[in-house]
Structure formats: C-alpha cells, structure tokens
N, C-alpha and C positions, 0 to 999 in steps of 0.2 A: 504494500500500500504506500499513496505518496507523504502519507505523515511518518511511517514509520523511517523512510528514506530520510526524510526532512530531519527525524531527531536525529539520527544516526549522525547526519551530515554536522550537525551543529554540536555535538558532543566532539566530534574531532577537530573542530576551525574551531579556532581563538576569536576573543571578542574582538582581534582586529580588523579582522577581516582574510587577515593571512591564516592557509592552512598548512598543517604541520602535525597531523595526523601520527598517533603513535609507531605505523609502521618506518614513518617518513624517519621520526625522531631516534628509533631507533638503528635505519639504516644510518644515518649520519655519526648516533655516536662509532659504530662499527666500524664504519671509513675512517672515525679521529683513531681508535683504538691502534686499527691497524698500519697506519699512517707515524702515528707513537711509534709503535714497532719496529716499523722500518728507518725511522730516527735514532734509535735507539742503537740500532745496528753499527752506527755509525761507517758506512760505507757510501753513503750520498756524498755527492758532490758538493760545491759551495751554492752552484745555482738551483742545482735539487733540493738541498737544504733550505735554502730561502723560498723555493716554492710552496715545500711541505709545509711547512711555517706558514705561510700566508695562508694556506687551503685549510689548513689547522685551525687558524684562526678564526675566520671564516665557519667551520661546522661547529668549534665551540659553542661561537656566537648563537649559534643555530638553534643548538642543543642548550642552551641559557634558556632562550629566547621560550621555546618550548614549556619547560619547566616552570617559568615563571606564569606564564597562561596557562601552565597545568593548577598552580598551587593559588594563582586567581579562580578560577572555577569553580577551587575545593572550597575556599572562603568566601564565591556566593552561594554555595551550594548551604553551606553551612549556616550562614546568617544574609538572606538576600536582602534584607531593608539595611544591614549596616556590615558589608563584608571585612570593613575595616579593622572592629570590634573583634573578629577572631582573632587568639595569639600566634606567635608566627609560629614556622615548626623551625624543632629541634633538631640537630645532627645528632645523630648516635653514637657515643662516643667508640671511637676505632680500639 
C-alpha cells in the first residue's frame, strides 16, 4: 500500500531532506573501515594517501551526519512537543 511505502520512506530520510538510509550509512562506514585498512598498511603512496584522507573524510562526515539524524529522531520520537528536553546519550565506557 502507498502509506505503508510512504512511512517506510520517511523513517529512512532525515528531516533534511537528505537521504541516508541505514543501508547507505552502513555501506559508507564499510568503505571508511576498509579504507582505514589500507592506510594502515602503510604502502600508499603520498598522492594515494592524500586521496584516502580526503574520501575518508568525506564518508566520516557522512556517517556523522547520519547518526546525528538518527539520534534527532530518537529524541522526537521520544518527547515530540519538546525533543530538546531528552538527555543526550551516553558512550559506554570502553
């Protein structure tokens, strides 16, 4: 049905307008992981190193980006008249 499309569609896109769908968010941290990886290696070059570095930076931002309209969500999800009023979350200590 067209409502059930519709919610689905709106559970995945951000209130920005931009979508970023948890498959999406997920393929990009993948790409940073792997990308890490092969920095890591240290066998790149100085202009492959500078490139990885930019694309890196780049899917970070992504994968921020993401997570922060994930955990806007959770806090109108949570309190829609005042999303503000939820406390932030917590890291878990490592």
């Amino acid at each position: 049905m067209p409502r059930n499309s519709t919610a689905a569609a709106s559970a995945t896109a951000p209130p920005g307008g931009e979508n970023l769908p948890v498959a999406d968010f997920e393929s990009a941290l993948g790409e940073l992981e792997a990308l890490v990886g092969r920095m890591e290696e240290g066998e790149l070059g100085l202009d492959e190193s500078l490139g990885a570095f930019e694309r890196g930076i780049s899917l970070y931002r992504q994968c921020r980006s993401a997570l922060d309209q994930a955990e806007l969500k959770v806090r109108q999800l949570l309190d829609p008249l005042d999303p503000d009023s939820a406390s932030p979350f917590e890291a878990e200590p490592s």
